[in-house]
C-alpha atoms as an extended CHARMM CRD file, in Angstrom:
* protein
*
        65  EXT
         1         1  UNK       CA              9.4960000000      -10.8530000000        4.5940000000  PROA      1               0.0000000000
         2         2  UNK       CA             12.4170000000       -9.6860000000        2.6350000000  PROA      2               0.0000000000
         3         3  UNK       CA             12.8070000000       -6.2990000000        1.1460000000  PROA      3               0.0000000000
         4         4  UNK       CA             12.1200000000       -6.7420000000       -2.2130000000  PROA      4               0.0000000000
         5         5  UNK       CA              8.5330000000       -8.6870000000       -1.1590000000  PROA      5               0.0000000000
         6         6  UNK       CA              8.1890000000       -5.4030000000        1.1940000000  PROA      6               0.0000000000
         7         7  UNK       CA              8.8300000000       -3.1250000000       -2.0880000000  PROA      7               0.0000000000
         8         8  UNK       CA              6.5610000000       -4.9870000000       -4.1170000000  PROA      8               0.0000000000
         9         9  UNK       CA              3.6380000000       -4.9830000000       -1.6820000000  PROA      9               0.0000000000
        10        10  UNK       CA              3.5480000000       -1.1460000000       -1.1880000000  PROA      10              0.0000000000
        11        11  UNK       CA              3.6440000000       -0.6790000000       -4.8820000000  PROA      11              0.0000000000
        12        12  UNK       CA              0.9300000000       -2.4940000000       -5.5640000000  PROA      12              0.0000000000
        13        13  UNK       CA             -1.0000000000       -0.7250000000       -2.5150000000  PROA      13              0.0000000000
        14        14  UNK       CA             -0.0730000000        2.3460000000       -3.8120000000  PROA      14              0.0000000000
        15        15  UNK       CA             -1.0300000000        1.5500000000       -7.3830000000  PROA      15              0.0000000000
        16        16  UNK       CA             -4.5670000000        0.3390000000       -5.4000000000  PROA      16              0.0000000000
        17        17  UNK       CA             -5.0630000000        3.7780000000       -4.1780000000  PROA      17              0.0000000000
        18        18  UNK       CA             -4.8000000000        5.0580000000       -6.7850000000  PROA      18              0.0000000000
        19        19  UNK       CA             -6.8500000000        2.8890000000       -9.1100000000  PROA      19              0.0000000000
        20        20  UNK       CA             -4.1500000000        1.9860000000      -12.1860000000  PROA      20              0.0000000000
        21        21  UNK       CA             -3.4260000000       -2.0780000000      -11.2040000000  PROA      21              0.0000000000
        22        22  UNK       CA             -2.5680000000       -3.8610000000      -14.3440000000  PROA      22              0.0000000000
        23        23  UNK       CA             -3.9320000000       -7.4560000000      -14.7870000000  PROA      23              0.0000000000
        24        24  UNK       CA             -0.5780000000       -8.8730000000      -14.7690000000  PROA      24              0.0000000000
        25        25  UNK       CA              0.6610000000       -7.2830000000      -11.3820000000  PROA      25              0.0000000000
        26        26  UNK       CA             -2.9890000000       -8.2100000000       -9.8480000000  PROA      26              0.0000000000
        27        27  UNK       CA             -2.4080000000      -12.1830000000      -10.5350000000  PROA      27              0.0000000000
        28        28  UNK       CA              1.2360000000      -12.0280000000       -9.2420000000  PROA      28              0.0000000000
        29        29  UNK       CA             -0.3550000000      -10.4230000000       -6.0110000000  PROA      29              0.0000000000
        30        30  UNK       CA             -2.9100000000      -13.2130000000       -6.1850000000  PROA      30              0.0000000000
        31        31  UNK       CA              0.2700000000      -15.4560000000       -6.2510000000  PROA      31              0.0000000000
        32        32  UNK       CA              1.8650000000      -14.1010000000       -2.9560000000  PROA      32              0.0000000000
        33        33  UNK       CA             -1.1260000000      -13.7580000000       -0.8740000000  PROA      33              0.0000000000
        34        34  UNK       CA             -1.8240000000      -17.8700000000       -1.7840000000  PROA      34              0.0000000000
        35        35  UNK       CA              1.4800000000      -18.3640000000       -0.9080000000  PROA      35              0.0000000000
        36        36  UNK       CA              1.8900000000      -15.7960000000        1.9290000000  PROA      36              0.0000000000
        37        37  UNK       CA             -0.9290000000      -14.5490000000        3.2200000000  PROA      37              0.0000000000
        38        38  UNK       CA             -3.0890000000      -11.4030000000        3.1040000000  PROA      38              0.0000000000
        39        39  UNK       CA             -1.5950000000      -10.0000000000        6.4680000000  PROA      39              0.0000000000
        40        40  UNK       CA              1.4890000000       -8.3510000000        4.9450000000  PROA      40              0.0000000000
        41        41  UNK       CA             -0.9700000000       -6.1950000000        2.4890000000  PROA      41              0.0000000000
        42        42  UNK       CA             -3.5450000000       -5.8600000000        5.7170000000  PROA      42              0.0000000000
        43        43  UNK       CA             -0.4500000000       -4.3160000000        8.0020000000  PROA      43              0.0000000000
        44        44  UNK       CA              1.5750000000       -2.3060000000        5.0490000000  PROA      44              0.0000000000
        45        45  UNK       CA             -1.7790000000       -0.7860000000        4.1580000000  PROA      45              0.0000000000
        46        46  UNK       CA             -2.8200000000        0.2360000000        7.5830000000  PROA      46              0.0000000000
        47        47  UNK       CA              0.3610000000        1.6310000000        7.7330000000  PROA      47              0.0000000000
        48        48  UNK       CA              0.3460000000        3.6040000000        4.1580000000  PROA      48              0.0000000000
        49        49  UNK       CA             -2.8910000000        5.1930000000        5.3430000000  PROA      49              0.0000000000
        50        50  UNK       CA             -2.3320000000        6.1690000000        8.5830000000  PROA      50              0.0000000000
        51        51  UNK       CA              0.7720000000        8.2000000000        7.1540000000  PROA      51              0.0000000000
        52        52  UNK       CA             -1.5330000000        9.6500000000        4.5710000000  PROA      52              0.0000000000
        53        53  UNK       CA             -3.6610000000       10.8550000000        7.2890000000  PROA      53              0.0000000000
        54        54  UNK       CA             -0.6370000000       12.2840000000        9.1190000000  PROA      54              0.0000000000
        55        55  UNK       CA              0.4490000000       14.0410000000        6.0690000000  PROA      55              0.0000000000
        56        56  UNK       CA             -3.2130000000       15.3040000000        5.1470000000  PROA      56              0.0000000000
        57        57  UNK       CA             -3.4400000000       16.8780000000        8.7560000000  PROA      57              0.0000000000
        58        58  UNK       CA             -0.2650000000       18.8410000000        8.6400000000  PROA      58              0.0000000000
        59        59  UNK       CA             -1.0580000000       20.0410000000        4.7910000000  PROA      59              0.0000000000
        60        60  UNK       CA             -4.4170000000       21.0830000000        6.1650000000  PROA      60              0.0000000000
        61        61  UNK       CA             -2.8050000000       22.5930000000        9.5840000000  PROA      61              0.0000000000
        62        62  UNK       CA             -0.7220000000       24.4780000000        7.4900000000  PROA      62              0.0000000000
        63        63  UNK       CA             -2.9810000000       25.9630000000        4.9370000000  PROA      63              0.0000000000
        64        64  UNK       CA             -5.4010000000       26.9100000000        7.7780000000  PROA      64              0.0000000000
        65        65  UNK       CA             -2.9250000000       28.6310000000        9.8000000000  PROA      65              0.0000000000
């Protein structure tokens, strides 16, 4: 996966969590994952939470200490 695929997937997982996908950029997702495969969006999104959680833990560690 090259890096402008890479960009491209964790914008549109980002613009997932936070509800605002446009029609347009959900069929060109469509497109890749026919073409690609749903494993890059599985592992990017994994990671994108996982460092949420991280960074939710330390704001919370912080406020609480």
């Amino acid at each position: 996966m090259n890096l402008k695929n890479l960009l491209s997937v964790s914008k549109s997982i980002l613009a997932a969590f936070c509800g605002i996908q446009s029609n347009k950029k959900f069929d060109e997702d469509d497109n890749f994952i026919q073409k690609n495969g749903v494993s890059s969006f599985i592992l990017i999104g994994f990671i994108l939470v996982f460092i949420l959680g991280l960074i939710l833990y330390f704001i919370v560690g912080f406020i609480l200490s």
